[in-house]
N, C-alpha and C positions, 0 to 999 in steps of 0.2 A: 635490357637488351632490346625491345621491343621499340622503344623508343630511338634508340642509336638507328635501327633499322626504316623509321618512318623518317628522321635526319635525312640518311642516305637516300631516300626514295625523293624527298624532295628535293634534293641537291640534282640526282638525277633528271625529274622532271623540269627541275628549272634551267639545265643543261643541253637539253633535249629541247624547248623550247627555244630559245638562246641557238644553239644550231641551227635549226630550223626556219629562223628568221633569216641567219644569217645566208642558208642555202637559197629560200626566196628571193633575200635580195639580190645574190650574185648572177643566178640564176635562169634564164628568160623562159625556160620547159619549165622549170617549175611553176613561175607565176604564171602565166599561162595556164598549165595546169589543174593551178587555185581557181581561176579565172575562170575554166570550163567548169568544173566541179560545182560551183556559186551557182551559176547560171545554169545548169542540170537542175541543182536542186532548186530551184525557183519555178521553173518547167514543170517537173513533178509537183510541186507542190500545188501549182494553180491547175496543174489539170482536171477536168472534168469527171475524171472517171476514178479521183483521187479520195476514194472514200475512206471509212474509219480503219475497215478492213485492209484497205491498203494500206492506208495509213500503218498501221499495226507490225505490218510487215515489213514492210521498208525500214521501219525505225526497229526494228529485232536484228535484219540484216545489216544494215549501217555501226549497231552495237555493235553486234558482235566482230565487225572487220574493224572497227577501228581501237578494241578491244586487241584482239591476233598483232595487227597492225603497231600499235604502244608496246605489246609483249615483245613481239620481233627486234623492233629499235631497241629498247633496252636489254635485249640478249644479244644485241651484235655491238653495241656500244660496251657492254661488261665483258665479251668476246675479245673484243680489243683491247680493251684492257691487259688483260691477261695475257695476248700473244705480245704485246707490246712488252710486257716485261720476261717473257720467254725469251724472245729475241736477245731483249738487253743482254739476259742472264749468257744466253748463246753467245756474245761478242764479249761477254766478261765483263761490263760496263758494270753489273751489278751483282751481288754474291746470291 
């Protein structure tokens, strides 16, 4: 079962990736976006005052949001899921 499960997970991540290029490309806020973000972290990273300490922190903080951030996605992406065959089931399309 464990295994079915880690399937699934990468089917999702590769999914999830695979969208996510496709919403960059279509996208000009989003690239953009990437754009700012790149260039933020380069900023922080060569600052002056950017010591281990800080260091420390920022990479705890950045975990964890992009940690929430992967959770999220894959609970509105498996959300959808779901309401997608609710619906169906509501138009009768599926039993």
């Amino acid at each position: 079962m464990e295994q079915w499960k880690e399937s699934l997970q990468t089917a999702m991540d590769e999914r999830f990736d695979e969208a996510f290029a496709e919403l960059a490309k279509s996208n000009v806020d989003v690239r953009k976006a990437i754009k700012q973000q790149r260039g933020a972290s380069v900023l922080v990273k060569d600052h002056p005052k950017y010591d281990e300490e800080l260091k420390q922190l920022v990479d705890s903080y950045f975990e964890a949001m992009q940690l929430l951030l992967g959770e999220h996605g894959q609970h509105l992406y498996i959300q959808g899921a779901k309401d997608c065959v609710t619906v169906l089931r509501e138009f009768g399309i599926i039993k």
